[in-house]
C-alpha positions in Angstrom: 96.1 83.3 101.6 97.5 80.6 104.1 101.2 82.2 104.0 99.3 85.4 104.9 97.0 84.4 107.0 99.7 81.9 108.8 96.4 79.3 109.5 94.8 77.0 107.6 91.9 77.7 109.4 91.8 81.6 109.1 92.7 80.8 105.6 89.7 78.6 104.7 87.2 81.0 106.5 88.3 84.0 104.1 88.3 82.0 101.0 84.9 80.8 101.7 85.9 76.8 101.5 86.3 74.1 104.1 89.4 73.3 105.8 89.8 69.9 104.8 89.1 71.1 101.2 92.3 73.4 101.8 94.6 71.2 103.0 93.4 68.9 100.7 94.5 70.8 98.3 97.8 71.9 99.4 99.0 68.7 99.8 98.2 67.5 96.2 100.7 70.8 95.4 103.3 69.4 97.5 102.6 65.8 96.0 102.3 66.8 92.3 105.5 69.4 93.3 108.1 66.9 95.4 108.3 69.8 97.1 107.2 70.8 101.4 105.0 74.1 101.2 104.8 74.7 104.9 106.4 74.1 108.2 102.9 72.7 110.4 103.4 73.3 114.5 100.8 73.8 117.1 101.4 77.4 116.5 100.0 77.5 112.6 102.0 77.0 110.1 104.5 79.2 107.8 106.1 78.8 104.4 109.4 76.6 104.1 112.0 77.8 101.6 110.3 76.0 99.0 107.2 77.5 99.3 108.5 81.0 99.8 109.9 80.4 96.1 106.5 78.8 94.9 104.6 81.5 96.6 106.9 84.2 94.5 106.2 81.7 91.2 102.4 81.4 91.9 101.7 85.3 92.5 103.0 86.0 89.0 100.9 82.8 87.1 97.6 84.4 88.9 99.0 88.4 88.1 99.5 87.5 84.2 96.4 85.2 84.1 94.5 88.3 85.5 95.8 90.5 83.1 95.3 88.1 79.9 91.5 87.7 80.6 91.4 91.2 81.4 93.0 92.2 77.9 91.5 89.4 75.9 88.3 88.3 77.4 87.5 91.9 78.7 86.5 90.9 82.2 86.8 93.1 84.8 89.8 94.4 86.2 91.3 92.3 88.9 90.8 93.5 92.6 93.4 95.5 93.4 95.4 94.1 96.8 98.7 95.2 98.3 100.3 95.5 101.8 102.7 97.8 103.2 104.3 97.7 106.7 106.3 100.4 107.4 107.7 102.8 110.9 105.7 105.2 112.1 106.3 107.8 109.2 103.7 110.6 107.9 105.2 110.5 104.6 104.6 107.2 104.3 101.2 107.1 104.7 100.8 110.6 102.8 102.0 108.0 99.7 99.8 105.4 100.2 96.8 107.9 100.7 98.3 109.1 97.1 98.9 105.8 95.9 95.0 104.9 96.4 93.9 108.5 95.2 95.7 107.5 91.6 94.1 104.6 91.4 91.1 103.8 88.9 90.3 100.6 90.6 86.3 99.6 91.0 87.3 97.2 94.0 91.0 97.2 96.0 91.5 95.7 99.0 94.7 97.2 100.8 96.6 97.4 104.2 99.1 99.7 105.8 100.8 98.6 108.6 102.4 101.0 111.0 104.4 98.7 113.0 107.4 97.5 115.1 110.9 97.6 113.1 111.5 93.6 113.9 107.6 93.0 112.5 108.1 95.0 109.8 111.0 92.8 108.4 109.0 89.7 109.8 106.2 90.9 107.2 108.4 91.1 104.0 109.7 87.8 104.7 106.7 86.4 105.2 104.8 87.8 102.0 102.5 89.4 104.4 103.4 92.8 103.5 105.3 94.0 99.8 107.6 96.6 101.0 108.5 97.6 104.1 109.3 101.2 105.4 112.3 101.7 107.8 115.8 103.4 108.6 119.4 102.9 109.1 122.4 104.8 110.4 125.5 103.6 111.1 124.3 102.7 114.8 121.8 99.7 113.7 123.1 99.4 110.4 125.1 96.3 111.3 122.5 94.4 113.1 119.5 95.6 110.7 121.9 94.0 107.8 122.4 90.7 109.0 118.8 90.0 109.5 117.9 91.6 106.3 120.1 89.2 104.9 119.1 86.5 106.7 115.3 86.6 105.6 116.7 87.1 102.1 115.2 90.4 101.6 116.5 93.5 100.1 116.6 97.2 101.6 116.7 100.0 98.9 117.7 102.8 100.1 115.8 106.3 99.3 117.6 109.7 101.0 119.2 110.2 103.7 118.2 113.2 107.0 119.5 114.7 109.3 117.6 114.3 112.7 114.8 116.2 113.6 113.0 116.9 116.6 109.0 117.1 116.6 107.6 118.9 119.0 104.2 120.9 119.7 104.0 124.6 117.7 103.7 126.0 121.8 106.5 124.3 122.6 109.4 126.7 124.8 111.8 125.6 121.9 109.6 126.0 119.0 111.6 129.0 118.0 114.6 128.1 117.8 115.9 127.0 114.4 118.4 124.4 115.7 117.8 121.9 118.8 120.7 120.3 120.8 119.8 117.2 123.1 121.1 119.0 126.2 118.1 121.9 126.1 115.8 118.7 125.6 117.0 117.3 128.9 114.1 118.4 130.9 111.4 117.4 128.6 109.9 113.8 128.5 111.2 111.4 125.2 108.9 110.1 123.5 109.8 106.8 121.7 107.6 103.3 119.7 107.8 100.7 121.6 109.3 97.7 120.1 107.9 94.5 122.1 109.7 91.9 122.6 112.8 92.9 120.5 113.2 96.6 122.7 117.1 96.6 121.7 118.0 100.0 120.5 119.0 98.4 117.4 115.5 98.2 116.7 114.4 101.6 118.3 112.8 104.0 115.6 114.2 106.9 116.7 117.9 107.9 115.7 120.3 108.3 118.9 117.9 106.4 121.2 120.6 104.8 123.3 121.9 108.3 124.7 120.7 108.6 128.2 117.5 110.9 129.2 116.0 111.3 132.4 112.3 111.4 131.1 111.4 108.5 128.7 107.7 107.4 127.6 106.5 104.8 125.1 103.8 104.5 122.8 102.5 102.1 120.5 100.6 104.7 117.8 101.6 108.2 116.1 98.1 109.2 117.3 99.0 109.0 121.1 102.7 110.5 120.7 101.3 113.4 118.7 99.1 113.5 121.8 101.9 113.8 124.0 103.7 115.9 122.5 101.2 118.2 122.7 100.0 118.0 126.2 103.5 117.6 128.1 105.7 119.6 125.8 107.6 116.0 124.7 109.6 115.6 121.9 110.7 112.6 119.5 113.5 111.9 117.0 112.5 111.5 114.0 113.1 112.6 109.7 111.4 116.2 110.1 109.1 115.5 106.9 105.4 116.3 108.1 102.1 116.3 106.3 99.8 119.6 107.3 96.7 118.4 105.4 97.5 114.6 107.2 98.9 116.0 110.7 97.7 119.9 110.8 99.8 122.7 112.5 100.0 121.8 115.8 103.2 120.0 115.3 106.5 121.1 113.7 110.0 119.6 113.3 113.1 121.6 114.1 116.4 120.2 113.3 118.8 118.2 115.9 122.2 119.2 116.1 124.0 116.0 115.6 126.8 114.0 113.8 123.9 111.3 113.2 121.7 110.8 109.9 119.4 108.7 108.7 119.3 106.4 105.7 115.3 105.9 105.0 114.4 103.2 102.3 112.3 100.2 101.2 112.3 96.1 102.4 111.3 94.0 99.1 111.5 90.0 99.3 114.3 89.0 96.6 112.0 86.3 95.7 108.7 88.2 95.0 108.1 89.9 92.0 106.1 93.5 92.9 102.5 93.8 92.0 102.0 96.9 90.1 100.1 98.6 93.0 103.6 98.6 95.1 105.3 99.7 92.4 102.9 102.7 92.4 104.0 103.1 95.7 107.2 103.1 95.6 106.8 106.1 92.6 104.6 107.7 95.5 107.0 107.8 97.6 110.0 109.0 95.8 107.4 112.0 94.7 106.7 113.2 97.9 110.7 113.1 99.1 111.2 115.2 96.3 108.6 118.1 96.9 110.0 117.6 100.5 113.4 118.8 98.8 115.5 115.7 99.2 117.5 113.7 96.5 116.7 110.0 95.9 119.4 108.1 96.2 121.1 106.0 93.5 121.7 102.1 94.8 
């Protein structure tokens, strides 16, 4: 709870014990241990190395524990929990909506995260969040890779697109069957903002660093979807839509380019997955399947 909450505080208040009690306890781990849990600052604190490899250690102790007195001492079924942070992808929520529906869980407690690409990686490395949802193309590939590797994580990729546009089903273009960047020119680009780390390295949408005339940024699908509507924008993006999640008044049309897009998974090489993410995962190769793309081998 502290490496998710990244306070002690925060931490004690949702586990329903004092503060003192809490760090009491932590530091009898690190005593009994040899071992520094957490970096402290004025900020919070955050796991060190060592306790990013305890952490990994401790969640499968508590998992087992919960499924021996489950299958031995028939108690209940343990709460269900699992986080997932991931770019701002229909599909991906489409899984975890059938992820959840699949479930025969009396209690869960879950979160889904649609986020900034630098948070999202943030996240995994942090334990806040299981798996993480992003792409890469040879564009970002490079610099995605060596911070991947530098947080120790692992990206699995899934299929590979080519770009699509989304726009609105009354768009002028909404005909057409193939889309070139040049007929876009006059509409408005709609792109996710990325905070503090706005490098097109870390831009969700494929070919962002070509130059456009009209450019707006969100921070939710909600409000692009919005946009699209009411200005006739557009965004780059993997084509794959939900009807029953995003109804008909957006469609995808495909962007003639040289580009694609390799979509896949962040896990933390030192967490083991709890079985709820690995539900996830088997979500989410499902639905890129009925979507008529191959998973890819790693």
């Amino acid at each position: 709870m502290i490496a998710e909450c990244g306070s002690l505080t925060e931490a004690a208040r949702r586990l329903f014990i004092s503060q003192p009690s809490l760090s009491a306890a932590v530091k009898e781990l690190e005593t009994e241990f040899g071992v520094e849990l957490f970096y402290r600052t004025a900020r919070g604190v955050s796991l060190s190395a060592d306790g990013s490899e305890f952490l990994s250690y401790a969640r499968q102790i508590v998992e087992l524990s919960s499924v021996l007195e489950e299958r031995w001492l028939s108690r209940q079924p343990p709460r269900r929990l699992c986080s997932v942070s991931t770019q701002h992808y229909a599909f991906a929520v489409n899984a975890f909506v059938n992820m959840i529906s699949s479930l025969k869980a009396d209690e869960y407690e879950f979160t889904l995260r649609e986020t900034r690409t630098y948070e999202i990686i943030e996240d995994v490395a942090a334990f806040r969040s299981e798996i993480g949802v992003l792409y890469m193309s040879a564009f970002n590939e490079k610099v995605l890779n060596k911070l991947i590797n530098e947080k120790r994580l692992v990206f699995h990729p899934l299929f590979k697109v080519d770009p699509h546009v989304f726009i609105s089903a009354s768009h002028p273009l909404a005909s057409c069957s193939e889309i070139t960047l040049e007929m876009l020119e006059e509409y408005p680009f709609l792109a996710f903002e990325q905070g503090t780390f706005n490098s097109f390295y870390f831009s969700e949408e494929i070919l962002s660093a070509e130059p456009r005339k009209k450019v707006i940024k969100v921070s939710d699908r909600a409000t692009l979807f919005n946009l699209l509507i009411g200005l006739n924008g557009y965004t780059v993006c993997s084509g794959i839509l939900n009807r029953n999640l995003n109804g008909d008044n957006i469609i995808a049309v495909r962007l003639k380019s040289d580009e694609s897009m390799c979509i896949g998974y962040l896990v933390n090489e030192q967490a083991r997955l709890s079985s709820s993410a690995e539900l996830y995962i088997s979500e989410l190769k499902k639905l890129i399947e009925a979507n008529g793309f191959k998973i890819l081998s790693e």
